[in-house]
C-alpha positions, -999 to +999 in steps of 0.1 A: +870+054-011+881+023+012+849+022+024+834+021-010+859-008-021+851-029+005+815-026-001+816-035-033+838-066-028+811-081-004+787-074-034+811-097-051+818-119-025+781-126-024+779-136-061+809-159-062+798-173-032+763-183-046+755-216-056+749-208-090+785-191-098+800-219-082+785-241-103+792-224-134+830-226-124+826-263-113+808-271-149+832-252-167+864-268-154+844-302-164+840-287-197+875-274-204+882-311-207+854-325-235+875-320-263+841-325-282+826-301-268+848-273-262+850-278-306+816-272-310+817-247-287+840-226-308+823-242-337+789-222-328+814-189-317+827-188-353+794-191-369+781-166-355+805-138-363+803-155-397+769-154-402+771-118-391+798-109-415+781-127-440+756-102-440+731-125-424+731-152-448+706-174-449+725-207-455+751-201-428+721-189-405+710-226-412+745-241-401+744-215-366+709-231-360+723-269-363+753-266-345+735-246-318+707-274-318+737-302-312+751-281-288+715-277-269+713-315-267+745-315-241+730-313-208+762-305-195+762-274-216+727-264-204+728-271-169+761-239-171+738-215-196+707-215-167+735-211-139+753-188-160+721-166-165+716-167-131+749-149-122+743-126-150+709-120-140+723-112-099+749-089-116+725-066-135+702-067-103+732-051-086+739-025-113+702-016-118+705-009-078+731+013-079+721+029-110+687+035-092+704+049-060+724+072-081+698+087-094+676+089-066+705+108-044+721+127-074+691+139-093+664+149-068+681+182-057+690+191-097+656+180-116+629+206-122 
């Protein structure tokens, strides 16, 4: 099981090591400190579970998609989302991996 630990923290390692996750944690520290931003940031977060308890209504649909279009316009704000999906994007690589090698090693000798 140490073995397996270690293993998975250099998976780890490797992501918070790459140039995208460190970017997203350099941009987000520069974030935490637009006041502006970090509002309409929440601004958008509350809208959305609004809109969605709202049934999907039509006008607050209309006041996700404006506050979302301001909040596009912040290059800032975009240049974390690509690097952001970039991390995300090396962490379900990783899973699908494993997932894969699971399956390969644990169903081949059950499967008819």
């Amino acid at each position: 099981m140490e073995k397996l630990n270690k293993n998975i923290d250099e998976l780890i390692d490797i992501i918070i090591n790459s140039k995208e996750y460190q970017t997203c944690i350099n941009l987000k520290k520069q974030m935490s400190s637009n006041n502006e931003l970090i509002v309409l940031i929440n601004d958008v977060k509350n809208l959305q579970k609004k809109y969605i308890k709202s049934n999907y209504n039509d006008e607050v649909k209309q006041e996700l998609i404006d506050k979302e279009d301001k909040l596009n316009q912040i290059p800032i704000y975009n240049i974390y989302n690509e690097n952001l999906q970039i991390v995300n994007n090396l962490i379900n690589i990783i899973n699908d991996e494993l997932n894969s090698y699971f399956y390969n090693k644990l169903n081949k000798e059950i499967e008819f």
